[in-house]
C-alpha positions as protocol buffer text, in pm:
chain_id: "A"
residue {
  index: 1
  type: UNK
  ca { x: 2336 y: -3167 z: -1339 }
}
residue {
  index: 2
  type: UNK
  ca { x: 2181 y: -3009 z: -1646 }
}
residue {
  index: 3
  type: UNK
  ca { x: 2006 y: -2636 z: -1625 }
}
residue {
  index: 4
  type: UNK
  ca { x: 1653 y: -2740 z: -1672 }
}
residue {
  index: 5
  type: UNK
  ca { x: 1435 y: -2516 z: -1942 }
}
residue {
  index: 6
  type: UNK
  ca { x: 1221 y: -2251 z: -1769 }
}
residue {
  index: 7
  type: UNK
  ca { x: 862 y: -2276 z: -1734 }
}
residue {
  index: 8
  type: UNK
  ca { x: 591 y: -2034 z: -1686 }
}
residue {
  index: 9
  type: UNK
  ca { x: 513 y: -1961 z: -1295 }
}
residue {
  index: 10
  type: UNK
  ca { x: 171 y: -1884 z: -1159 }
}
residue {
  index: 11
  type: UNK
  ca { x: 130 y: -1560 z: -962 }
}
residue {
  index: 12
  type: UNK
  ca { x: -171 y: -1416 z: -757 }
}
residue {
  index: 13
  type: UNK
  ca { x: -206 y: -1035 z: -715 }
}
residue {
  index: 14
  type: UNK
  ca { x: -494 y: -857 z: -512 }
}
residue {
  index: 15
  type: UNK
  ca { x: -685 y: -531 z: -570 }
}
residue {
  index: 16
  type: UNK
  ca { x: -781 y: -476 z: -229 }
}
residue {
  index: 17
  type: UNK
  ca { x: -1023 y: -166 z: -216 }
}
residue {
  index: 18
  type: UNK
  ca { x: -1077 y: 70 z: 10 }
}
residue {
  index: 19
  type: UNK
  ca { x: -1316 y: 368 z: -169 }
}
residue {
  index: 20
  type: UNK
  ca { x: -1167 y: 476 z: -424 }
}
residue {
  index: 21
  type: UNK
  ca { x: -794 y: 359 z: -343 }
}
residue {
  index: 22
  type: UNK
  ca { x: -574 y: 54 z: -374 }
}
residue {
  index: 23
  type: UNK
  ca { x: -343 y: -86 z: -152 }
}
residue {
  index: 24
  type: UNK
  ca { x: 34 y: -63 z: -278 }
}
residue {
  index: 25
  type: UNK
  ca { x: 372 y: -179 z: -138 }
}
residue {
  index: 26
  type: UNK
  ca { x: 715 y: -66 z: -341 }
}
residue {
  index: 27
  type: UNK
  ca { x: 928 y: -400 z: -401 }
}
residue {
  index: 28
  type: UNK
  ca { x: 1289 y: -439 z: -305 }
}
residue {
  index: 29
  type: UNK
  ca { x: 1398 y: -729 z: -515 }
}
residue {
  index: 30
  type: UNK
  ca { x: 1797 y: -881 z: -562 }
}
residue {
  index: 31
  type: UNK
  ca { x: 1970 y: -830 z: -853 }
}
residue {
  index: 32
  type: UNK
  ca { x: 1838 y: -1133 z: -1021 }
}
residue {
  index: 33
  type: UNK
  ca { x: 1470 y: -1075 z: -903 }
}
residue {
  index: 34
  type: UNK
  ca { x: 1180 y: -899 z: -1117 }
}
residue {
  index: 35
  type: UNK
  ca { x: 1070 y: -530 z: -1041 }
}
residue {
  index: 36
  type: UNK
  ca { x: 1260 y: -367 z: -804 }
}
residue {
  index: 37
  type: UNK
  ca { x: 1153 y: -70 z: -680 }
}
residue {
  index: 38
  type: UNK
  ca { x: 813 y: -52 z: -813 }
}
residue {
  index: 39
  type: UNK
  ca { x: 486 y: -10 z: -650 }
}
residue {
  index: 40
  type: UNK
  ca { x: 295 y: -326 z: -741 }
}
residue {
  index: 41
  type: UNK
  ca { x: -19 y: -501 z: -578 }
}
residue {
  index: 42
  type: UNK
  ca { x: 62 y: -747 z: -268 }
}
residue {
  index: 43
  type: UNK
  ca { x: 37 y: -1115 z: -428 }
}
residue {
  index: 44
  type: UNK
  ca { x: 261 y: -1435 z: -454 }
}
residue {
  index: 45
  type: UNK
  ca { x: 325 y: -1754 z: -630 }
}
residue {
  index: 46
  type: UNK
  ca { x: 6 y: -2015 z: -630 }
}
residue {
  index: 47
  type: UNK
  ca { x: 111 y: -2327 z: -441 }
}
residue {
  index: 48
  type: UNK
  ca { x: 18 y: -2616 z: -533 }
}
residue {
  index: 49
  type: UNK
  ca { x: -340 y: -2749 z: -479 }
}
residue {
  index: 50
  type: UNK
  ca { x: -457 y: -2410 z: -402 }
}
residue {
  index: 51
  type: UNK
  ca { x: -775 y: -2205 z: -539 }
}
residue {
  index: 52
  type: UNK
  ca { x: -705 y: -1844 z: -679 }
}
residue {
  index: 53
  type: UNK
  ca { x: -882 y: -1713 z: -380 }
}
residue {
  index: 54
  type: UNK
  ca { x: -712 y: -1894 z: -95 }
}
residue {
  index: 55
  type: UNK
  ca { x: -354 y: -1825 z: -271 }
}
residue {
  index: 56
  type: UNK
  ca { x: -447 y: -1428 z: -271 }
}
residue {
  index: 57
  type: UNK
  ca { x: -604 y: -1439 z: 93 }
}
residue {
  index: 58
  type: UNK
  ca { x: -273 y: -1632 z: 184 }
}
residue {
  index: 59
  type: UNK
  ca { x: -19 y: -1434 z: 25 }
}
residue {
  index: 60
  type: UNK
  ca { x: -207 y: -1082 z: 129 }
}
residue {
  index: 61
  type: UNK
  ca { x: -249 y: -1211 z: 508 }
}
residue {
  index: 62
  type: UNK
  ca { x: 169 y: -1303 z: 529 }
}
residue {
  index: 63
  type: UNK
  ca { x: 249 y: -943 z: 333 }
}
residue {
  index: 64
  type: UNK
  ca { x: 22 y: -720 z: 526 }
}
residue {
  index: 65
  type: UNK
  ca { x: -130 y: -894 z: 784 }
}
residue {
  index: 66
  type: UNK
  ca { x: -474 y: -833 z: 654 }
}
residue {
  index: 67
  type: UNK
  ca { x: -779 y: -1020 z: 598 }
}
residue {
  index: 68
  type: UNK
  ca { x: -968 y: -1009 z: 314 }
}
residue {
  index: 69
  type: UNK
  ca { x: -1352 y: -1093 z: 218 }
}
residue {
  index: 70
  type: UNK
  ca { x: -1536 y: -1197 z: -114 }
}
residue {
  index: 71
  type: UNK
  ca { x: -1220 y: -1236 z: -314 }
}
residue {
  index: 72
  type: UNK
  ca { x: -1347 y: -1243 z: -713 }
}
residue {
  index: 73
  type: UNK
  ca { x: -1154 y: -1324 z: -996 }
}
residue {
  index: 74
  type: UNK
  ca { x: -1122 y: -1002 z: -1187 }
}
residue {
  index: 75
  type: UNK
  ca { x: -837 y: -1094 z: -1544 }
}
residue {
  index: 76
  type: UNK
  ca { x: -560 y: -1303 z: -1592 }
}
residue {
  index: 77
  type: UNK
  ca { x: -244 y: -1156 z: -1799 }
}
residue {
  index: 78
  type: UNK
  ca { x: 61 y: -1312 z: -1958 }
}
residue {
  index: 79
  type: UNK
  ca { x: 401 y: -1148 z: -1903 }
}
residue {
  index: 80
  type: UNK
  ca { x: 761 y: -1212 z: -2028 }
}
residue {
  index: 81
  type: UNK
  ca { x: 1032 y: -1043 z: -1863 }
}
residue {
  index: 82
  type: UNK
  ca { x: 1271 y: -1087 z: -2126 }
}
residue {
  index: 83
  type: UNK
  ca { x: 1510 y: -823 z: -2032 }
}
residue {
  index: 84
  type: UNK
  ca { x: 1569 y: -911 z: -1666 }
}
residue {
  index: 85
  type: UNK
  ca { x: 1865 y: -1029 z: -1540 }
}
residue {
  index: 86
  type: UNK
  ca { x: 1668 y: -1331 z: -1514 }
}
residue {
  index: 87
  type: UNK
  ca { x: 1444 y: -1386 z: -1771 }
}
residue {
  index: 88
  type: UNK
  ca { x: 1087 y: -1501 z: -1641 }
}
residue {
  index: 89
  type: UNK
  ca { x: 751 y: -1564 z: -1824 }
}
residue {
  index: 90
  type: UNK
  ca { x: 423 y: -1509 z: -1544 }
}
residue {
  index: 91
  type: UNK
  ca { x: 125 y: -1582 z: -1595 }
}
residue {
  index: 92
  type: UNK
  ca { x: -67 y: -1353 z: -1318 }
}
residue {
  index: 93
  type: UNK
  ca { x: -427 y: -1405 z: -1231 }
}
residue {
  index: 94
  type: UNK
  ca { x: -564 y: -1082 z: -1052 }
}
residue {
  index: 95
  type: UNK
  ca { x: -821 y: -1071 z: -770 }
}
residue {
  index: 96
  type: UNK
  ca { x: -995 y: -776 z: -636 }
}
residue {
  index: 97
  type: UNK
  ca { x: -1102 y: -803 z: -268 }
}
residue {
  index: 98
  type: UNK
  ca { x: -1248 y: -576 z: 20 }
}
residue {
  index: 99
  type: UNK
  ca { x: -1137 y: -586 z: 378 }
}
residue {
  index: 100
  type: UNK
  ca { x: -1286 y: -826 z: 636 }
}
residue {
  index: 101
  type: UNK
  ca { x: -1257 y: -544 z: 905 }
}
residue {
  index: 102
  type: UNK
  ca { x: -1243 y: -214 z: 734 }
}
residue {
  index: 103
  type: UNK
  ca { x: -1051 y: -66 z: 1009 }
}
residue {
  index: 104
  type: UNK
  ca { x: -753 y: -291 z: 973 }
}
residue {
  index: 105
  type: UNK
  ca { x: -424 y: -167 z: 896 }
}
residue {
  index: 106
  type: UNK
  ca { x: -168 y: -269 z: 667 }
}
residue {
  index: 107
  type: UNK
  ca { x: 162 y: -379 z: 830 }
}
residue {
  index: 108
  type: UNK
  ca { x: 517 y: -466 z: 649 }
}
residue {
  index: 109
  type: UNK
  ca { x: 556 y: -807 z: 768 }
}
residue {
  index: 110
  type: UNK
  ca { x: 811 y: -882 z: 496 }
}
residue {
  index: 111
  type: UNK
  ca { x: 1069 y: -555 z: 524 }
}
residue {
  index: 112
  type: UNK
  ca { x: 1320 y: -711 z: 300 }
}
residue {
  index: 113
  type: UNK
  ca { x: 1050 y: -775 z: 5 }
}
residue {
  index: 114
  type: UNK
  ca { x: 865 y: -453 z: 29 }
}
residue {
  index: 115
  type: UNK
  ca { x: 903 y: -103 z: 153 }
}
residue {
  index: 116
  type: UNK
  ca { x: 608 y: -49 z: 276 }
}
residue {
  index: 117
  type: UNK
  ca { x: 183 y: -38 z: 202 }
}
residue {
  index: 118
  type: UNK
  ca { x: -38 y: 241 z: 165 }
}
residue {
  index: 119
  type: UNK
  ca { x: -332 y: 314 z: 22 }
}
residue {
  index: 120
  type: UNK
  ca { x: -298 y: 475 z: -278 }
}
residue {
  index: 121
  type: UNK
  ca { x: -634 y: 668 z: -523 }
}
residue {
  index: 122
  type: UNK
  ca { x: -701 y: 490 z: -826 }
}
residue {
  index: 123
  type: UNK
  ca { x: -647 y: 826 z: -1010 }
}
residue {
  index: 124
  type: UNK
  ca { x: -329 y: 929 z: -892 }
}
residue {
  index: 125
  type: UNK
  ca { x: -114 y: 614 z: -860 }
}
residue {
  index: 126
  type: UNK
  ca { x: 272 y: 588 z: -772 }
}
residue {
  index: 127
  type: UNK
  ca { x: 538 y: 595 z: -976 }
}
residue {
  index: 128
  type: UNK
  ca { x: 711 y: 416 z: -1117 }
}
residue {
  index: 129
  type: UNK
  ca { x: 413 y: 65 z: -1125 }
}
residue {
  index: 130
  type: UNK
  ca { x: 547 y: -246 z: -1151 }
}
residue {
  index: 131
  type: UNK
  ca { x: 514 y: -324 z: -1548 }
}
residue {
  index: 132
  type: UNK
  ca { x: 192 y: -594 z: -1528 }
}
residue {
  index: 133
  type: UNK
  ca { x: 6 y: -295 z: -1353 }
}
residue {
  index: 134
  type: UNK
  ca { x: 145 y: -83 z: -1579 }
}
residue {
  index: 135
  type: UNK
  ca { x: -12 y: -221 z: -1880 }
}
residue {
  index: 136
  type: UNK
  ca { x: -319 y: -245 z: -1723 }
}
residue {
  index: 137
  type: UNK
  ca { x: -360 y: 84 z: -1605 }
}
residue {
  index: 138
  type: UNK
  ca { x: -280 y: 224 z: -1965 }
}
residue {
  index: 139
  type: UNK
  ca { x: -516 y: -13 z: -2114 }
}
residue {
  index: 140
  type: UNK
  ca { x: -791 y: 143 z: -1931 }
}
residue {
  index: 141
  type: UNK
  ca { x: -838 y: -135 z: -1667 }
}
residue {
  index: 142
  type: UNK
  ca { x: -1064 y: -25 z: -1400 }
}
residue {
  index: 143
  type: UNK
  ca { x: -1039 y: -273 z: -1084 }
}
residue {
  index: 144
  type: UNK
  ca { x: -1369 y: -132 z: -944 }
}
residue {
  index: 145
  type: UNK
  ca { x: -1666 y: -287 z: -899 }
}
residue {
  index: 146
  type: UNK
  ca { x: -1935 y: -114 z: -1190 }
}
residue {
  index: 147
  type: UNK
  ca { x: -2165 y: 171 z: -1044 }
}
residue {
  index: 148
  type: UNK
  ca { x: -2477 y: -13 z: -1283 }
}
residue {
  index: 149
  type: UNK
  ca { x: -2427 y: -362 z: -1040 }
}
residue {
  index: 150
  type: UNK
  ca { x: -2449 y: -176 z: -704 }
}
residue {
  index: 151
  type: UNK
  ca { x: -2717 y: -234 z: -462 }
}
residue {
  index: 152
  type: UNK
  ca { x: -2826 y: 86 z: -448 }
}
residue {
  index: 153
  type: UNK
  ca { x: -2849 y: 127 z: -794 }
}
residue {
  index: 154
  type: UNK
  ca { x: -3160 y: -131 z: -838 }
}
């Protein structure tokens, strides 16, 4: 059997806010995975037949246990990891979401894919960030919703 070329794979990741913070988990990845070891947003591969939204409310709920409201398409990004032990290209559309209950709490229920989840302030973020978030976050991204479209604000 021949090795077949690789092809771009679809990820979902989710901003899920909570004031001013986002919710973080620190990867454990094998050898031959992406990102180890790096904070990064809780998200998964888009199966197929799914919307954005229901692959990021999916993915979130099996991570974290957590249920999410008004998901919104925020930016999609291209990424080649070219020097991983396994070289991947991602495309990875990102979400940004609030909590259904507000009082819910993030649980690990997949301890051998992340450490952990907290809740982390937008202006004083982790170290190291998985490298998508990375970029972002020194381009200036801002996952918050603007002050100017606010309710209160009109």
């Amino acid at each position: 059997m021949e090795d077949k070329e690789p092809v771009p794979r679809v990820g979902v990741a989710v901003f899920v806010l909570k004031g001013k913070s986002i919710l973080l988990g620190r990867r454990q990845s094998s050898s031959t995975s992406i990102g180890d070891s790096t904070f990064a947003l809780p998200g998964g591969h888009l199966e197929f037949g799914e919307s954005f939204e229901e692959c990021g409310a999916r993915e979130l709920e099996e991570e974290t246990g957590l249920k999410i409201e008004k998901p919104e398409f925020l930016t999609v990004t291209n990424n080649l990891f070219l020097e991983e032990p396994k070289p991947a290209h991602y495309v990875i559309i990102f979400l940004r979401a609030a909590l259904a209950d507000p009082d819910q709490v993030p649980q690990n229920l997949e301890p051998t894919k992340c450490d952990g989840w907290d809740w982390y302030d937008w202006n004083n973020l982790p170290q190291p960030l998985f490298w998508p978030l990375e970029k972002m976050v020194r381009s200036g991204f801002n996952p918050f919703p603007s002050q100017s479209h606010s309710p209160e604000s009109c």
